[in-house]
C-alpha positions in Angstrom: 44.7 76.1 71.2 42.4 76.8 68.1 44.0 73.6 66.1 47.2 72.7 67.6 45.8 68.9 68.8 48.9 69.0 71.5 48.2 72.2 72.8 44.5 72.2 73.6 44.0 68.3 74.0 47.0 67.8 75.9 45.3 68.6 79.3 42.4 66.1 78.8 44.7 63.2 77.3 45.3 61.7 81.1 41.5 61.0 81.2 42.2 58.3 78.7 42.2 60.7 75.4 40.0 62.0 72.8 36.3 60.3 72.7 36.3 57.7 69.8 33.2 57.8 67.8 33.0 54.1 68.4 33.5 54.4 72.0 29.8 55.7 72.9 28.1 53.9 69.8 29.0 50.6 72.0 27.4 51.3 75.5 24.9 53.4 74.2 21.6 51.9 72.6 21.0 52.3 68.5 17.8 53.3 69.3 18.4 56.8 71.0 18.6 59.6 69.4 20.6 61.2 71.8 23.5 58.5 71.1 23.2 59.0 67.3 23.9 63.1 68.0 26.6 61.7 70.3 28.1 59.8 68.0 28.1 62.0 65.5 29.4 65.1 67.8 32.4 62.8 68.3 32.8 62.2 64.3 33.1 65.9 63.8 35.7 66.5 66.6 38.1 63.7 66.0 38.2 62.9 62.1 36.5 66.3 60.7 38.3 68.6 63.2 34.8 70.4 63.1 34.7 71.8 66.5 31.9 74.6 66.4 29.7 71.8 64.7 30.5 69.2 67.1 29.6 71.8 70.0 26.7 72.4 68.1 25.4 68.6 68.0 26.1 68.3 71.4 23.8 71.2 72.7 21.0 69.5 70.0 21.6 65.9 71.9 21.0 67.9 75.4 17.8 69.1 74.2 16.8 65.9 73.0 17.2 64.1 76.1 15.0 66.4 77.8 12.0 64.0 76.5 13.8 60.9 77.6 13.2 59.0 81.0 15.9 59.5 83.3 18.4 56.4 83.4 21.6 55.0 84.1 22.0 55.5 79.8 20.6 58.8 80.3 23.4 60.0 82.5 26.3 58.2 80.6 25.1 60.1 77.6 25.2 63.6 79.2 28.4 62.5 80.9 29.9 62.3 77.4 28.5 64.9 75.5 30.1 67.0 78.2 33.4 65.8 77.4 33.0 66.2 73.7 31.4 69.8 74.4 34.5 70.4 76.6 37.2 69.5 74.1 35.4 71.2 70.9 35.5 74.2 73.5 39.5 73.8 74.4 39.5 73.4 70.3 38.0 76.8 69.7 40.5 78.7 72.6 36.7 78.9 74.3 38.2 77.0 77.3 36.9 79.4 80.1 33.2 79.1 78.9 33.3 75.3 79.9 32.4 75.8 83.2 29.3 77.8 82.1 28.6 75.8 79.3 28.4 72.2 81.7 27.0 74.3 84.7 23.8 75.4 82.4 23.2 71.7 82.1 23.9 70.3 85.3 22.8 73.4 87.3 24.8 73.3 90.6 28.5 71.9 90.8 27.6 69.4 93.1 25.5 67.1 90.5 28.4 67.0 88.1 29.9 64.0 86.8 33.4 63.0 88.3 34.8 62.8 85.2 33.5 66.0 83.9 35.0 67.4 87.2 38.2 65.7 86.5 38.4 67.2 82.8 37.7 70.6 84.2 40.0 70.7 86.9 42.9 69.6 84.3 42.2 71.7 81.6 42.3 74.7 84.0 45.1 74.1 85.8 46.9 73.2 82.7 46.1 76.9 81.2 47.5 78.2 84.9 43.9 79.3 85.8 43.5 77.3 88.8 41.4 79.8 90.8 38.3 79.5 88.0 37.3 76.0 89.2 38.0 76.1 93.0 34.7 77.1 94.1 33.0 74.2 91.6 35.7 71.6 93.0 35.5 72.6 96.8 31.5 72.6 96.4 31.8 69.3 95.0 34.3 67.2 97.2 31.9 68.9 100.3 28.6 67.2 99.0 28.3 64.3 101.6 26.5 62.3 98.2 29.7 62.2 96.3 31.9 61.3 99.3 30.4 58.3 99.1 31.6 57.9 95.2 34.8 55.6 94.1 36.3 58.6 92.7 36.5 60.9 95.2 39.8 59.9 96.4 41.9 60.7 93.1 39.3 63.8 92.6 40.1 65.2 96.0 43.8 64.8 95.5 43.8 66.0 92.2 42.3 69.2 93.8 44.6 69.2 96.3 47.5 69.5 94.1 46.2 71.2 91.0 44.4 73.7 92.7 45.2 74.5 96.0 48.7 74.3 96.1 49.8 76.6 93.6 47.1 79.0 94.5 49.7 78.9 98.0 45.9 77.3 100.0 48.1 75.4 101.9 46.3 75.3 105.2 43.3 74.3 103.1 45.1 71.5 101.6 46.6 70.1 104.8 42.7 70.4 106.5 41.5 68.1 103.4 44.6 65.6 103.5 44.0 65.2 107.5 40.5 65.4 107.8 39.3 63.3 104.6 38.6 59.7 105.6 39.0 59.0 101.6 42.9 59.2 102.0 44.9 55.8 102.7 47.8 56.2 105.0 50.2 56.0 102.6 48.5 58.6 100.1 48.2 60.6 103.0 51.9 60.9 103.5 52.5 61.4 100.4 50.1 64.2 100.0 51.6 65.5 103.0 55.0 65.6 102.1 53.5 67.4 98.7 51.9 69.8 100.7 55.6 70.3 103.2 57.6 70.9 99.8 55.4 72.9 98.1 54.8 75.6 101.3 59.0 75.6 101.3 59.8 76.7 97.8 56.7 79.6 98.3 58.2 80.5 100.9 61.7 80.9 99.5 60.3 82.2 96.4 58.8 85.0 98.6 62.0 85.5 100.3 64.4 86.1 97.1 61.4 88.5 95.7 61.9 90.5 99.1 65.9 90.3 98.5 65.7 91.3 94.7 63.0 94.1 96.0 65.6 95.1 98.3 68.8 95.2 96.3 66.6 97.5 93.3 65.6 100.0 96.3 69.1 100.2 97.6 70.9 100.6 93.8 68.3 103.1 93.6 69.3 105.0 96.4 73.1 104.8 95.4 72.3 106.3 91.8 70.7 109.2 93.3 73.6 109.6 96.2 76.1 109.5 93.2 73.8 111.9 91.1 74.3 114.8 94.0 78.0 114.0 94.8 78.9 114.7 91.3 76.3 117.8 91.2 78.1 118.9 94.2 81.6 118.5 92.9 80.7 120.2 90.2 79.4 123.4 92.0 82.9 123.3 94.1 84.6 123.1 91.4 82.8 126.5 89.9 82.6 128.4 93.3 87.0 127.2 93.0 87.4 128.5 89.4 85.6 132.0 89.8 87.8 132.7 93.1 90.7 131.8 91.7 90.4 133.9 88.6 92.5 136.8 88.2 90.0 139.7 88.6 89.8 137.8 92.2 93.0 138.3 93.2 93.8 141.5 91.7 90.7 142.6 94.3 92.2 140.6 96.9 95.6 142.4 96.1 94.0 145.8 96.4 91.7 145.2 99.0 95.3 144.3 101.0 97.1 147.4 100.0 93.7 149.7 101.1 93.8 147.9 104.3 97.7 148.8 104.7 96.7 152.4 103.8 93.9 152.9 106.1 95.8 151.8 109.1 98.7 152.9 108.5 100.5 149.2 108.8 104.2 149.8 109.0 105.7 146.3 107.7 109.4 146.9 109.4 107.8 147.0 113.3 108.5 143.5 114.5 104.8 142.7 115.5 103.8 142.7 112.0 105.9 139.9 111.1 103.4 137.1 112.1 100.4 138.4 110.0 103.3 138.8 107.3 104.0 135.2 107.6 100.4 134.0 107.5 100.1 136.7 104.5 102.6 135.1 102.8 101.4 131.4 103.2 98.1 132.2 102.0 99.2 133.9 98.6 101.4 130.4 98.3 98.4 128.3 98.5 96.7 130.4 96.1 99.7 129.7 93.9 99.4 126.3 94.2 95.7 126.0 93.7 96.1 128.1 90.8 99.1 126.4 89.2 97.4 122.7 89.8 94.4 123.4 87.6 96.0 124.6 84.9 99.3 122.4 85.1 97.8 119.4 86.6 100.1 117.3 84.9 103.0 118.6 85.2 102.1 119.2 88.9 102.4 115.0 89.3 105.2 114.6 87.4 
């Protein structure tokens, strides 16, 4: 936003673009020196590209106008030095210091200029930082004064759907479109609707972050399950290899033929043919086992 004209001007372009040095010079009377610091302010944003200066000028036509009579010339004059102040600002990438910077002139929200409103509300939303001017827009559109003013029905939809709506204020937004008598049928539908379509896709974006949430958790949860089964295979696997080694079953072996000695097991007596049998099918097995770990190949084939 420092130079880049499309960047930081963009915003403030739908309030009928940049201020033309000639623009004020015409309503504004040759006599007052506020409008010659106006004037020039708007020379050194748009053809010098100047912006500190022009910031500068401006805050030197505010204190000039202090030791003029209040008028309707008067307040056209702040009116634009404000929006030559706020685009010098959006210039400089110094776009969150325009609310301070009008609010030390004006004082409270409520006595600010609906089209200083206006460019504030755009040029916040625009750099996705709708939640800095909701307290300066809500105070406003509540003053009973500005109600009363021809541009509080695009102001208060503007808020409506700059502001509220993608901070998700949705009940908020449906209390001003029902309950403002600035709102034609038609534009109250529509707002309506806005409002209807808007609450949906929150709501599904809020659903598929859940999912997403959800599917992470349980992949989690299936890496570590896979983590111990292979940690446990692995352990099988050793406790398999050192009982099957051959030290093993040369102790098995002996341990057999000690038992045999100590009680005196005669082979040929007819009763010891079962435990003969089961002896028989467990030295098999540990043939097998034996056989398929180190011929596992040749075991399928």
């Amino acid at each position: 936003m420092k130079s880049d004209a499309s960047t930081s001007v963009a915003p403030l372009k739908g309030l009928g673009g940049p201020l033309r040095s000639s623009e004020p010079a015409r309503a504004l009377p040759a006599v007052s020196p506020a409008a010659h610091l106006l004037e020039e302010a708007a020379d050194l944003l748009v053809v010098h590209l100047d912006f500190q200066a022009a910031l500068e000028t401006c805050e030197r036509a505010w204190q000039s106008l202090a030791e003029e009579p209040a008028s309707g010339t008067v307040v056209e004059v702040k009116c634009s030095l404000c929006v030559v102040g706020i685009q010098a600002l959006a210039e400089m990438d110094r776009w969150r210091e325009v609310l301070s910077w009008v609010l030390q002139y004006y004082q409270v929200p409520e006595k600010l200029p609906p089209k200083v409103l206006e460019l504030c509300i755009l040029l916040y939303s625009k750099m996705k930082e709708p939640g800095a001017v909701l307290a300066v827009a809500d105070a406003w559109l509540q003053d009973p004064d500005n109600q009363a003013l021809p541009e509080y029905p695009s102001l208060a939809e503007l808020h409506l759907l700059r502001v509220l709506l993608p901070l998700g204020r949705f009940s908020e937004a449906e209390g001003l479109a029902e309950g403002s008598a600035a709102f034609i049928e038609e534009q109250r539908k529509e707002v309506l609707q806005a409002i209807h379509t808007a609450r949906q896709q929150h709501t599904q974006e809020h659903l598929s972050s859940q999912e997403q949430q959800k599917l992470s958790q349980e992949g989690s949860l299936s890496c570590k399950l896979m983590s111990l089964l292979r940690l446990l295979r692995q352990l099988c696997g050793s406790v398999a290899s050192h009982l099957l080694s051959q030290p093993f079953k040369k102790s098995l072996l002996a341990a057999l033929i000690l038992c045999l000695l100590v009680l005196r097991f005669d082979p040929a007596t007819p009763s010891s043919l079962p435990f003969l049998y089961q002896l028989a099918q467990l030295f098999r097995r540990i043939q097998k086992a034996t056989l398929s770990r180190l011929y596992p190949l040749a075991l399928r084939d």
